[in-house]
VOGU-3710 file (C-alpha; in Angstrom, 3 decimals, decimal comma):
1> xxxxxxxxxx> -6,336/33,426/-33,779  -9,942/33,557/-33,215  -11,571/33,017/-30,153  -12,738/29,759/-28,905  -16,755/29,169/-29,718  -19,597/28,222/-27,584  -19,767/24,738/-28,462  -15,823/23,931/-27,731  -16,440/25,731/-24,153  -19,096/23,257/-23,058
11> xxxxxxxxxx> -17,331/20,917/-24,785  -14,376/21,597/-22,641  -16,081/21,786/-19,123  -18,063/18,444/-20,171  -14,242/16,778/-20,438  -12,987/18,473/-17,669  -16,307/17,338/-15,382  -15,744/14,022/-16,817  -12,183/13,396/-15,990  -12,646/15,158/-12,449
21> xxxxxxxxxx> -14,895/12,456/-12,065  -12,451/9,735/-12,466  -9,678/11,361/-10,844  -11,160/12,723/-7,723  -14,709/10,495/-7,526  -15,111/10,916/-3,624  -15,870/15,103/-4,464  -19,150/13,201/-5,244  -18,911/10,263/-2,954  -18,631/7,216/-5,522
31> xxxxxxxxxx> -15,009/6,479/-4,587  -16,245/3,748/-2,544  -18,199/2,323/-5,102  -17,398/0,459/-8,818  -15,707/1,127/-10,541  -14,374/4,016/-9,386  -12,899/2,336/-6,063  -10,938/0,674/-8,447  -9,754/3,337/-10,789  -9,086/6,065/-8,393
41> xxxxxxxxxx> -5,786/3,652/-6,901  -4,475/4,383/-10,007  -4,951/8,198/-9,433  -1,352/9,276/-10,187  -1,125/7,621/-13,501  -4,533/8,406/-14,485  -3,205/11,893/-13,752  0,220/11,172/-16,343  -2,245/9,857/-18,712  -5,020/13,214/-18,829
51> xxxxxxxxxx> -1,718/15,538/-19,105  0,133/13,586/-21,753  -3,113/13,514/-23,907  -4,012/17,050/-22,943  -0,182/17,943/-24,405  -1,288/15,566/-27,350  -4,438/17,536/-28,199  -2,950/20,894/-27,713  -0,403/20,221/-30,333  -2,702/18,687/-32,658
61> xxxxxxxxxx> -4,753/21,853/-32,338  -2,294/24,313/-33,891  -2,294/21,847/-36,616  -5,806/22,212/-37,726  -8,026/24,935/-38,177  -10,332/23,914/-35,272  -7,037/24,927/-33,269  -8,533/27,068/-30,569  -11,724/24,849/-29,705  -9,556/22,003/-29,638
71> xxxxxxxxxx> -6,807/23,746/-27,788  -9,658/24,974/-25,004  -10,607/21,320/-24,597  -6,797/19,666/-24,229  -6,200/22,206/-21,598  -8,985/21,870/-19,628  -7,795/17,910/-19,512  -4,689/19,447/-18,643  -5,574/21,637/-15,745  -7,559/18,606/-14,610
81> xxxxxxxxxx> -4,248/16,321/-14,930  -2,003/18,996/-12,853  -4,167/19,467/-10,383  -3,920/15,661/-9,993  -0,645/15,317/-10,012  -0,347/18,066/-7,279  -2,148/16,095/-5,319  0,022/12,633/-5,548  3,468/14,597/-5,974  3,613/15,443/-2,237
91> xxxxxxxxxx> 4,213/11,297/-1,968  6,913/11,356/-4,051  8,994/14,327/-2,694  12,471/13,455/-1,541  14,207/9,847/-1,989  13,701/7,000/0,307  16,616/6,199/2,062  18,020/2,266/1,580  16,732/0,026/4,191  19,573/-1,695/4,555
101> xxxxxxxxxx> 19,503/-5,307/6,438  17,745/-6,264/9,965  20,558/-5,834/13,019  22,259/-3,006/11,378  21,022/0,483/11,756  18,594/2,191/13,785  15,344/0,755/14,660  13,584/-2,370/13,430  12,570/-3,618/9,988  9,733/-4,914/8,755
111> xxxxxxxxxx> 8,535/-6,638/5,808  5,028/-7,269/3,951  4,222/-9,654/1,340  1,268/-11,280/-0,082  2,315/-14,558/-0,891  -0,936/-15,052/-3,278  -2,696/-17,401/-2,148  0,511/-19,149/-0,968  2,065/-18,976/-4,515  5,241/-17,322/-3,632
121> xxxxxxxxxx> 8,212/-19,473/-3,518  8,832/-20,093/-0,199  12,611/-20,569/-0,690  12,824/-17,953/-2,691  11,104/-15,646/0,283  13,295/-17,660/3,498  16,261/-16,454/1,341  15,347/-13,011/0,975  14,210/-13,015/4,860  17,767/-14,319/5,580
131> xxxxxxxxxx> 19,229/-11,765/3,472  17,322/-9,036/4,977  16,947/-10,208/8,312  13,942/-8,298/9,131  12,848/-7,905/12,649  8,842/-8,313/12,147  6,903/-9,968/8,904  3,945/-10,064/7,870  2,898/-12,288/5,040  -1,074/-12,577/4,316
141> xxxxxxxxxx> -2,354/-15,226/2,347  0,303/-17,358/3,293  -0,640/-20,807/4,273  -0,059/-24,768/3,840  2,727/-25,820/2,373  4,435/-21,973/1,907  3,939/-21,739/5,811  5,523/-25,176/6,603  8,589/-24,741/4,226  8,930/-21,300/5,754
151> xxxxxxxxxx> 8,564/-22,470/8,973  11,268/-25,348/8,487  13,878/-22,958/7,473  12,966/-19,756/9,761  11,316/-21,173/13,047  13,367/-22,416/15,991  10,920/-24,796/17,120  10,311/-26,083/13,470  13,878/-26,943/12,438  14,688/-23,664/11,804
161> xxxxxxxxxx> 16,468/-20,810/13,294  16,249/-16,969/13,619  12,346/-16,593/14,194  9,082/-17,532/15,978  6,336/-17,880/13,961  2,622/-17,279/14,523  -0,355/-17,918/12,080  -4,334/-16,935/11,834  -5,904/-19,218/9,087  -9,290/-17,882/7,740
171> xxxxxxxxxx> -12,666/-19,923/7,980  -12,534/-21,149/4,487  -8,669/-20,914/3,999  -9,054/-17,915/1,459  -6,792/-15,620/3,009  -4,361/-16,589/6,359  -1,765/-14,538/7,911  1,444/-15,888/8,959  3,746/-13,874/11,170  7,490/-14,359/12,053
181> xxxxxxxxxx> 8,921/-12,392/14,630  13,119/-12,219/15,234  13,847/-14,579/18,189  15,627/-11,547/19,565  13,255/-9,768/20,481  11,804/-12,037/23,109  8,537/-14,263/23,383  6,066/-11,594/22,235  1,816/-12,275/23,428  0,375/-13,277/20,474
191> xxxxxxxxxx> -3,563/-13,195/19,477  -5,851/-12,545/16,723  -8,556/-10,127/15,492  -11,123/-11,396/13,575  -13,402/-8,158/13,350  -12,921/-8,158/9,346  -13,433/-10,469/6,309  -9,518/-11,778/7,318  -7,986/-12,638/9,990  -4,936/-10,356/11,532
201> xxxxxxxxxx> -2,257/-11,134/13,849  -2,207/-8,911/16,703  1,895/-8,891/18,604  2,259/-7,318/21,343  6,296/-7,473/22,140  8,043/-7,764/25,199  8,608/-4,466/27,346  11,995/-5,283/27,602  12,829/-6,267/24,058  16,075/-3,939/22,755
211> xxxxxxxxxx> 15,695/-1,250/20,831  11,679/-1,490/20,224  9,397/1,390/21,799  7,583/-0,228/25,317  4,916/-1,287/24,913  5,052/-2,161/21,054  2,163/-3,879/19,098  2,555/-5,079/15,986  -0,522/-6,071/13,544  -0,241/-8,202/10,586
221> xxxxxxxxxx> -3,634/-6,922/8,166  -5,206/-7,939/5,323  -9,053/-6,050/4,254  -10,657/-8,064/1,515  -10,189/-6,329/-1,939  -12,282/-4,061/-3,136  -13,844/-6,464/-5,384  -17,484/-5,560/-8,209  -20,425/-6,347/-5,969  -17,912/-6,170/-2,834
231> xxxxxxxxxx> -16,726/-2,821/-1,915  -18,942/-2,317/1,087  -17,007/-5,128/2,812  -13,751/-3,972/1,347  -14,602/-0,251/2,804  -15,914/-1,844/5,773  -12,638/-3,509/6,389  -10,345/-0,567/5,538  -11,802/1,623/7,880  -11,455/-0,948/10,406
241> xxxxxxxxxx> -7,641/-0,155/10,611  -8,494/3,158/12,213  -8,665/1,031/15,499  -4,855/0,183/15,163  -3,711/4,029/14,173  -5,995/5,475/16,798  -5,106/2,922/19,612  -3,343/5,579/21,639  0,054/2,807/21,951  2,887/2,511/19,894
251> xxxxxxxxxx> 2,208/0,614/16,999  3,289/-0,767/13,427  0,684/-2,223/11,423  1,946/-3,981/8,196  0,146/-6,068/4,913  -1,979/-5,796/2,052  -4,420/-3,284/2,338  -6,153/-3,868/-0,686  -5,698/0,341/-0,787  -4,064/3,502/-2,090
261> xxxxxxxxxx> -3,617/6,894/-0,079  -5,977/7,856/-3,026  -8,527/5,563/-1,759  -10,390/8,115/0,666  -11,549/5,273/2,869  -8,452/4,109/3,527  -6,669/7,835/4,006  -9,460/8,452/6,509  -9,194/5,268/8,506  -5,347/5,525/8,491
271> xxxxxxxxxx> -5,126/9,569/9,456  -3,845/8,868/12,853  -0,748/6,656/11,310  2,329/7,904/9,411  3,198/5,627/5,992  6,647/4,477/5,182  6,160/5,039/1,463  4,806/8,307/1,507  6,935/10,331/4,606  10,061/9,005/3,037
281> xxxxxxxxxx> 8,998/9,543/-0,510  8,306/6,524/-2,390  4,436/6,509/-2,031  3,847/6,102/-5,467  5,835/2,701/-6,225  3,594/0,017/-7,081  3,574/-3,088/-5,171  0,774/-4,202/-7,200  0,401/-5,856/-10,042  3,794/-7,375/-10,161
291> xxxxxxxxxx> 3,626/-8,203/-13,889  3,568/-4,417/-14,641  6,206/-1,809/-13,944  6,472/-0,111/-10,719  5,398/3,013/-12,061  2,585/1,941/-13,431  0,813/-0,266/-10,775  -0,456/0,464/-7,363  0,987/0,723/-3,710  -1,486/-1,359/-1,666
301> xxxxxxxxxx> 0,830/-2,588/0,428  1,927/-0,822/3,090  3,436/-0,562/6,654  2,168/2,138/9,161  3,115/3,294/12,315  1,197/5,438/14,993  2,119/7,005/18,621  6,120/7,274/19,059  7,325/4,694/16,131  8,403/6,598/12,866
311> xxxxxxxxxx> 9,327/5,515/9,258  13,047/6,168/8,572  13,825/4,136/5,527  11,110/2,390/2,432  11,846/-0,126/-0,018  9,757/-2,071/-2,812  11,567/-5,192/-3,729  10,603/-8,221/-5,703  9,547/-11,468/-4,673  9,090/-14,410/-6,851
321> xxxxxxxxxx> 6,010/-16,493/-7,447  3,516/-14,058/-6,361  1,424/-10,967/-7,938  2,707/-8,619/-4,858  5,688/-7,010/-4,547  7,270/-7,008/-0,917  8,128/-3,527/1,031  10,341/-3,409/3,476  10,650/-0,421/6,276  12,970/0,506/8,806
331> xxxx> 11,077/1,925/11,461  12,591/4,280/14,192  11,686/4,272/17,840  9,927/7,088/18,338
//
């Protein structure tokens, strides 16, 4: 076989430069910007998709005479592709434990949902709480209507039973938060942050509630997405969850944070926190777009813990009526 010429080289560093660039765009520092803060949550399929064409090329190389400048340029994709997948694989090693239901187990549970806009069906989403029985919820963007119905069903002071719920509604109603917290666990102090584009719910529960860490806080988030023409407010609001993982208390923050752990901005702000997914090894489930596999969509959504509380257990389930898909965590004491 002859040796590859000087054209295919270049032609193979240009390719690899090219999709290093969209894989790993904060190397330069445009991860934060469009539309690579956008394409780089997708990192680990991006990183399926460079090896599986790499393979593609290399075959089709040895089938054609231009074999070894074509086979130079499919594995420099390749290398590019491994190296990416080396980097996501670490969130997929082992296999989440089942979370099993609220009031059995170790430790409390928590579930996350984006309701969309207050799409989801809210009897669809009481019966899965019931089911569940989750300790803590968070559920950003829920609102009107999908708040009351929940409310009437869940809240004791509503009509409902189980939970007391607590709500932040945003300036222009594009995003609220609405919080329920297991009855259980005592009459928590309740407030809200408004340092970002959202709202959040900030709990602080009782120091005598059973089997919850003194001096527990629990935050409901939601940063703004990382919209074209927005991402300095979306970066601006992701880093503002390092005050929650650096706060020096025990803590579980929980919602959709509009990021990946291949988002550097929010990796950075979130440093100080462990994440359910990832430490139990289903960080790479997508809990968005709904409409697309799990495997191929993105894991914004997330719960976190920092100082003594520790992920034991990490589930993605569905939820009807909405583009999110709900995770649920069972979260040891610490």
């Amino acid at each position: 076989m002859r040796t590859p010429g000087v054209g295919s080289v270049i032609g193979a560093l240009v390719v690899a430069a090219l999709a290093s660039v969209v894989l790993f765009p904060e190397v330069l520092g445009l991860d934060d910007r469009s539309p690579f803060a956008q394409i780089v949550a997708f990192r680990p399929q991006l990183a399926v998709a460079a090896v599986a064409v790499a393979a593609l090329g290399a075959l089709g190389a040895w089938t054609r005479r231009s074999g070894p400048d074509g086979l130079v340029v499919a594995l420099a994709l390749g290398l590019v592709g491994v190296i990416g997948l080396a980097d996501v694989g670490s969130r997929a090693a082992g296999s989440a434990a089942a979370v099993g239901d609220g009031g059995t187990g170790d430790g409390l549970v928590v579930l996350s949902l984006n309701t969309y806009k207050g799409q989801a069906d809210p009897d669809s989403l009481a019966d899965l709480i019931r089911s569940r029985s989750p300790d803590l919820v968070a559920l950003p963007e829920s609102r009107g209507d999908t708040r009351r119905r929940l409310a009437s069903r869940l809240d004791d002071d509503q009509g409902g039973s189980g939970y007391r719920s607590y709500s932040a509604d945003d300036a222009d109603d594009a995003s609220g938060m609405t919080v329920f917290v297991k009855s259980s666990l005592g009459r928590p102090t309740v407030s809200q942050d408004r340092s970002g584009t959202y709202p959040s719910v900030v709990v602080d529960l009782p120091r005598s509630a059973p089997g919850v860490a003194s001096g527990l806080r629990f935050v409901a988030v939601h940063p703004r997405s990382p919209r074209p023409g927005g991402t300095g407010s979306w970066a601006r609001d992701v880093s503002g969850l390092s005050r929650w993982c650096d706060a020096g208390r025990p803590t579980i923050v929980a919602g959709d944070m509009n990021s990946s752990e291949d988002q550097r901005v929010f990796s950075d702000a979130t440093a100080g926190c462990s994440d359910a997914g990832s430490d139990t090894g289903d960080g790479l489930t997508g809990t968005w777009p709904s409409w697309l596999p799990g495997f191929l969509g993105a894991q914004i959504d997330h719960v976190l813990t920092a100082d003594g509380p520790h992920p034991i257990a990490f589930e993605v389930v569905p939820a009807a009526g909405t583009d999110h898909r709900a995770v649920l965590a069972r979260i040891g004491e610490g």
